[in-house]
C-alpha positions as CSV (number, residue, x, y, z in Angstrom):
1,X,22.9,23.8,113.9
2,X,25.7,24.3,111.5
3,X,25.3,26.5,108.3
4,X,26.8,24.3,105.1
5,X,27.2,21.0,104.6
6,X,30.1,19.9,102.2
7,X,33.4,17.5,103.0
8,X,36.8,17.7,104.4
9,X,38.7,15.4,102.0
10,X,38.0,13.8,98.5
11,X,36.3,10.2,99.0
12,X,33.0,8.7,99.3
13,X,29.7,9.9,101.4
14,X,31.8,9.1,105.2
15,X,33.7,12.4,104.1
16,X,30.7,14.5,104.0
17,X,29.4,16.7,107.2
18,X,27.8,19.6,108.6
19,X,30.2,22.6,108.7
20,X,30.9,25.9,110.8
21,X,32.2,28.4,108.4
22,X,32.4,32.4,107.7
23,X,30.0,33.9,105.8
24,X,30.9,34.1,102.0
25,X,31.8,37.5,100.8
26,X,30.9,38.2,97.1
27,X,33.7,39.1,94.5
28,X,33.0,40.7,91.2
29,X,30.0,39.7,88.8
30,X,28.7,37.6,92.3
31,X,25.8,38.0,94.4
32,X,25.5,36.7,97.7
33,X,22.5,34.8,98.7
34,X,20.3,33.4,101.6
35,X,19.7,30.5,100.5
36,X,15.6,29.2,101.0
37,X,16.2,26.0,98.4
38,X,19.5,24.2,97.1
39,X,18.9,21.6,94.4
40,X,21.0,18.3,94.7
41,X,22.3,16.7,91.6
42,X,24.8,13.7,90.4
43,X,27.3,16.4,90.0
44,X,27.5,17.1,93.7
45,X,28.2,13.3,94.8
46,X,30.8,13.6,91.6
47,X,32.8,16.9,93.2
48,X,33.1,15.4,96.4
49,X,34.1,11.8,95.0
50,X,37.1,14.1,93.1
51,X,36.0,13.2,89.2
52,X,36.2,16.5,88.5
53,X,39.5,17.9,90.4
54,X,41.7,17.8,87.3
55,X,39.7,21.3,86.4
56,X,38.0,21.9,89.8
57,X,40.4,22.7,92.4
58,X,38.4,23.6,95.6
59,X,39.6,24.5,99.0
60,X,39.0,22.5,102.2
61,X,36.6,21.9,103.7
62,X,34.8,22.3,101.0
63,X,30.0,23.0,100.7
64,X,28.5,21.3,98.3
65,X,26.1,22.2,96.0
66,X,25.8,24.5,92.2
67,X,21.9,25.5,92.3
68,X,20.0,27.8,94.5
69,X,17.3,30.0,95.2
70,X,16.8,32.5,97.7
71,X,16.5,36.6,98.3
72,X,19.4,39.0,97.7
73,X,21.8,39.7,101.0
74,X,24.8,41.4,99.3
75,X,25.7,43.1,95.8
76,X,29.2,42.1,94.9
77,X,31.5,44.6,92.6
78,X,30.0,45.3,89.0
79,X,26.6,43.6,89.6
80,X,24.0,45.7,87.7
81,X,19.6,44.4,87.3
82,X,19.7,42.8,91.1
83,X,19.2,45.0,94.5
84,X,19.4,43.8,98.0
85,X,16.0,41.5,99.1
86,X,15.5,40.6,95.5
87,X,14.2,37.1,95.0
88,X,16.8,34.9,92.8
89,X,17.9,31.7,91.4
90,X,21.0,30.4,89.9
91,X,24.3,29.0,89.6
92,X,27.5,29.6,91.3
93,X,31.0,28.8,89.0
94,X,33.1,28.2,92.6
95,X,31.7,24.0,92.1
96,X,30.1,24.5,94.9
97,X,28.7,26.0,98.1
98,X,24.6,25.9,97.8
99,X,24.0,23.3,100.4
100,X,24.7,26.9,103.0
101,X,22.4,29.5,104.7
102,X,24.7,31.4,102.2
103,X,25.9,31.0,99.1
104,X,27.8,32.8,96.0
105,X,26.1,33.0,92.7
106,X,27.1,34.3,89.5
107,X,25.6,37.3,88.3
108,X,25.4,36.1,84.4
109,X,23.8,32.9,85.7
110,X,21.2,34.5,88.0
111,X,17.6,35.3,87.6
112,X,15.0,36.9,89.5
113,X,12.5,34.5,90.6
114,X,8.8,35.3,89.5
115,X,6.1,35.0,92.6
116,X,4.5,32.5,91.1
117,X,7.0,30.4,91.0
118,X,8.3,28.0,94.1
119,X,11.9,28.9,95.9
120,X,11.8,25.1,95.6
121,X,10.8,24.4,91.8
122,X,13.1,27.6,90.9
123,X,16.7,25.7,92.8
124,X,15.5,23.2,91.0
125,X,15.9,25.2,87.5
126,X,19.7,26.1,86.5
127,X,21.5,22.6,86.4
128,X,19.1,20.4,84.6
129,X,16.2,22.7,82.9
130,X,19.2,24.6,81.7
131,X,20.9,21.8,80.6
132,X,17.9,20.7,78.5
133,X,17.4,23.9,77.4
134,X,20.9,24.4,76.0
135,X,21.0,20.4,74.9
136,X,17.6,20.6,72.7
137,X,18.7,24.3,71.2
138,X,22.0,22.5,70.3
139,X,20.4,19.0,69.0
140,X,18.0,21.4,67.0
141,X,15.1,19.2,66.3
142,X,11.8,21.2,64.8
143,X,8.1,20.0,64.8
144,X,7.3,17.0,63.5
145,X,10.9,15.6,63.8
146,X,11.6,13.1,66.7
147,X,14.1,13.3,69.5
148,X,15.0,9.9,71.5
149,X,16.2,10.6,75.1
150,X,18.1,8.1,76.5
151,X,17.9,8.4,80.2
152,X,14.6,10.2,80.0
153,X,13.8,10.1,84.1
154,X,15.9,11.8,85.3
155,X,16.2,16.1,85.9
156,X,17.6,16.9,82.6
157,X,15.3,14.4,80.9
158,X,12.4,15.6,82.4
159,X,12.9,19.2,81.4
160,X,14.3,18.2,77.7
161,X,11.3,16.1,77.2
162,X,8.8,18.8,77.8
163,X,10.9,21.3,75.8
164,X,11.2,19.4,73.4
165,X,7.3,18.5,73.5
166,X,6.4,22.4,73.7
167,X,8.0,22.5,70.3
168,X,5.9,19.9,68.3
169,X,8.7,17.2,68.4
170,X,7.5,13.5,69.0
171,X,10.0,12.5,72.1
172,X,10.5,8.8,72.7
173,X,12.3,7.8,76.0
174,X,14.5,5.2,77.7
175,X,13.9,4.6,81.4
176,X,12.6,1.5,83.5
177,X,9.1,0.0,83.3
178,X,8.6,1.4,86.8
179,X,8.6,4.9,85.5
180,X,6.0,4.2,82.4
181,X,3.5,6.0,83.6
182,X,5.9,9.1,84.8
183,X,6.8,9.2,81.2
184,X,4.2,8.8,79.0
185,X,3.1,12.3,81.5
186,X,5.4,14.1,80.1
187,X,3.9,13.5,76.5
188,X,6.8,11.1,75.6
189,X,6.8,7.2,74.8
190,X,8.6,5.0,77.1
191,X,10.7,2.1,76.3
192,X,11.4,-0.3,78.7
193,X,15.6,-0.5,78.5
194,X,15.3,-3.6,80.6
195,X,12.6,-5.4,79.0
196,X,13.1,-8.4,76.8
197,X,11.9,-6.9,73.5
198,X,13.7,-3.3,74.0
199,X,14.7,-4.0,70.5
200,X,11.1,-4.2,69.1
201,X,9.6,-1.4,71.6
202,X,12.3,0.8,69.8
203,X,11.7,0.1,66.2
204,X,7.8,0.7,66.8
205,X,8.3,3.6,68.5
206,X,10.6,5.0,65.9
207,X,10.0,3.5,62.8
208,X,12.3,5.6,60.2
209,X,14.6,6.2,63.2
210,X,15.7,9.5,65.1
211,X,16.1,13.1,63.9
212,X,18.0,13.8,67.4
213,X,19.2,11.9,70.4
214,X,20.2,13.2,73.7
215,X,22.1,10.3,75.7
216,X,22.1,11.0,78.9
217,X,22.8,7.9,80.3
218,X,26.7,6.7,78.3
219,X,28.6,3.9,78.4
220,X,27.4,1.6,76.4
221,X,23.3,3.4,76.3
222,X,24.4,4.6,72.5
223,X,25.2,1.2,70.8
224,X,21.5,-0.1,72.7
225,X,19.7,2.3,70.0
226,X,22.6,2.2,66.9
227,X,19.2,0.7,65.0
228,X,17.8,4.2,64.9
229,X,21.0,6.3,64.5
230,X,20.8,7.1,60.6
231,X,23.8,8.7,59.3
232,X,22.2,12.1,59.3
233,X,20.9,11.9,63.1
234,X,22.2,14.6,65.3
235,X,23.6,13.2,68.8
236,X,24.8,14.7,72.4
237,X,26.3,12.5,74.4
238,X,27.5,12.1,77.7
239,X,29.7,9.2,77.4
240,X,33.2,8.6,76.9
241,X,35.0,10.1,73.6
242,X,35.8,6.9,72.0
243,X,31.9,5.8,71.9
244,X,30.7,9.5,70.9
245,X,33.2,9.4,68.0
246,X,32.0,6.5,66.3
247,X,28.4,7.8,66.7
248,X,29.6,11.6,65.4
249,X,28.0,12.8,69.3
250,X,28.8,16.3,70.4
251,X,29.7,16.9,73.8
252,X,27.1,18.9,75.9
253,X,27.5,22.8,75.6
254,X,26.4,24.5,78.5
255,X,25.4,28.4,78.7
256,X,23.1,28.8,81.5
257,X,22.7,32.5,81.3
258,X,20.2,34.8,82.5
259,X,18.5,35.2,79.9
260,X,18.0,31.2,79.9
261,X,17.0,31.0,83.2
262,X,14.6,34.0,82.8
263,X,13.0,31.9,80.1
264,X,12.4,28.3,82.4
265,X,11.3,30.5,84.8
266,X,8.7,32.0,82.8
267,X,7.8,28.7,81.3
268,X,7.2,27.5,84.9
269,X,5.2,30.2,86.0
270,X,2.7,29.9,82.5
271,X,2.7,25.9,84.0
272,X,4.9,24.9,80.4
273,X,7.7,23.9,82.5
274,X,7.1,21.2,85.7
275,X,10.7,21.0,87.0
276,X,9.3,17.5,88.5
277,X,10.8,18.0,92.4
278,X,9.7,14.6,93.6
279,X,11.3,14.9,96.9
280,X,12.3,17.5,99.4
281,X,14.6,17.2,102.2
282,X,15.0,19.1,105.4
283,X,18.4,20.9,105.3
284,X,19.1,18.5,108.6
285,X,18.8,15.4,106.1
286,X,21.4,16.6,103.7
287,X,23.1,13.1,104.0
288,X,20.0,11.3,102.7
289,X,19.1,13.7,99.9
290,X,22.6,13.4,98.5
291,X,22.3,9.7,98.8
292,X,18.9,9.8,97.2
293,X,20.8,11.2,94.4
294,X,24.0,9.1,94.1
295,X,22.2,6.0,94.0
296,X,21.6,6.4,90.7
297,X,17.4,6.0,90.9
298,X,15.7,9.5,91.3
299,X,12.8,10.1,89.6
300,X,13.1,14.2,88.6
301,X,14.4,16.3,90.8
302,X,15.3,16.0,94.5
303,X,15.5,19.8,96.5
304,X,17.0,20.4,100.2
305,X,14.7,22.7,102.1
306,X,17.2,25.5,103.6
307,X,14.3,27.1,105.7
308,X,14.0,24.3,107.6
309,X,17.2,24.9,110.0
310,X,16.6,26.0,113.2
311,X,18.3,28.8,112.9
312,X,16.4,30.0,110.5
């Protein structure tokens, strides 16, 4: 079968399909990689959609895909701590091209993989475990403070919530009644954003309000919990500028850099860190993974298995 999957034009999921194409060859600060496991995340359906050409300007066809794992194939120029058949994970800056037998990662975003730890829980790592991991070092809360996620279910959730926890900080979460019990796993209290009495459930569960919130979720999520947004509460926000300005939000800094992913992985493999893969597709059901994703109702993280082509 064909070795990437990506789309021919900018549009909706009819533009995406399996793709015959070269193998990558890496440029400087890149590693190329066979790929074992490719994470899938709303960022993906988001390339191929277009919402991000302004800055993202990608050739055609283009593979989809920022997160894998796999073993070394190919050093490219000024690539020093990785050799040839070393286990990795990371990130590539291209926008794309994990959903491939073969893909190019950036050095300063690559780890080595510990044994212990999963090709498929480490592709699910460097998008939303490092996104946590930057988003709770730049919110900032300390023990005994409280940080309200808003959006909690979901991969960064997931990983910020147990960070988060790791650090002695009470986390109250967003997400619907359906994924109670999910929640309240992580160590974090749910609130049920659809329930009548979302308004009570949030004044109980934070009674002097929030230290730190992490929306995750925008639009109008931030003016749902403005009861618990003191003055001197820190907020990241991923909605639109208007709404994060009257709310004082930062935008979400991202760093992602080895050392970072050195330290999630580390955290997984001392069973800190559960990266929460709740389903894994073979490569062969890219389509449905990716739709899995885009509708908006994952629960963690969602993983393609690459070594289940058949030309593997």
């Amino acid at each position: 079968m064909p070795d990437a999957y990506g789309f021919t034009r900018y549009g909706g999921p009819e533009e995406q399909r399996f793709l015959d194409l070269p193998k990558p060859v890496p440029g400087p600060d890149e590693l190329l990689v066979e790929v074992y496991a490719a994470g899938v995340n709303p960022v993906d359906w988001g390339v191929r959609a277009g919402k991000h050409r302004a800055f993202l300007h990608l050739e055609m066809p283009a593979v989809l895909g920022r997160e894998a794992a796999g073993v070394v194939e190919q050093l490219g120029e000024g690539v020093d701590g990785f050799a040839v058949g070393d286990p990795v994970f990371g990130t590539t800056l291209r926008g794309g091209g994990c959903y491939a037998r073969y893909a190019l990662l950036t050095a300063g975003q690559t780890a080595p993989k510990p044994p212990s730890v999963s090709f498929t829980d480490a592709a699910a790592l460097p998008v939303a475990a490092g996104t946590a991991h930057d988003c709770v070092n730049q919110l900032g809360p300390t023990a005994g403070q409280t940080l309200l996620i808003l959006g909690i279910g979901g991969g960064v959730g997931v990983a910020a919530a147990q960070l988060a926890r790791d650090a002695g900080v009470s986390v109250v979460g967003t997400a619907s009644a359906a994924k109670r019990e999910f929640v309240e796993s992580l160590g974090a209290t749910a609130i049920d954003y659809d329930g009548a009495d979302f308004g009570k459930q949030l004044d109980a569960a934070l009674p002097n309000g929030a230290d730190t919130v992490l929306d995750l979720v925008g639009g109008g999520a931030l003016d749902s919990v403005s009861s618990v947004i003191s003055p001197g509460c820190r907020v990241i926000s991923a909605t639109d500028p208007e709404t994060a300005a009257r709310f004082g939000a930062l935008p979400m800094s991202r760093k992602s850099s080895t050392a970072t992913l050195t330290e999630l992985a580390r955290r997984v493999a001392e069973g800190r860190l559960d990266p929460q893969v709740r389903a894994v597709f073979p490569f062969e059901d890219a389509e449905a993974a990716l739709r899995e994703v885009e509708s908006g109702h994952p629960w963690g993280k969602v993983v393609l298995d690459m070594t289940s082509r058949s030309s593997h």
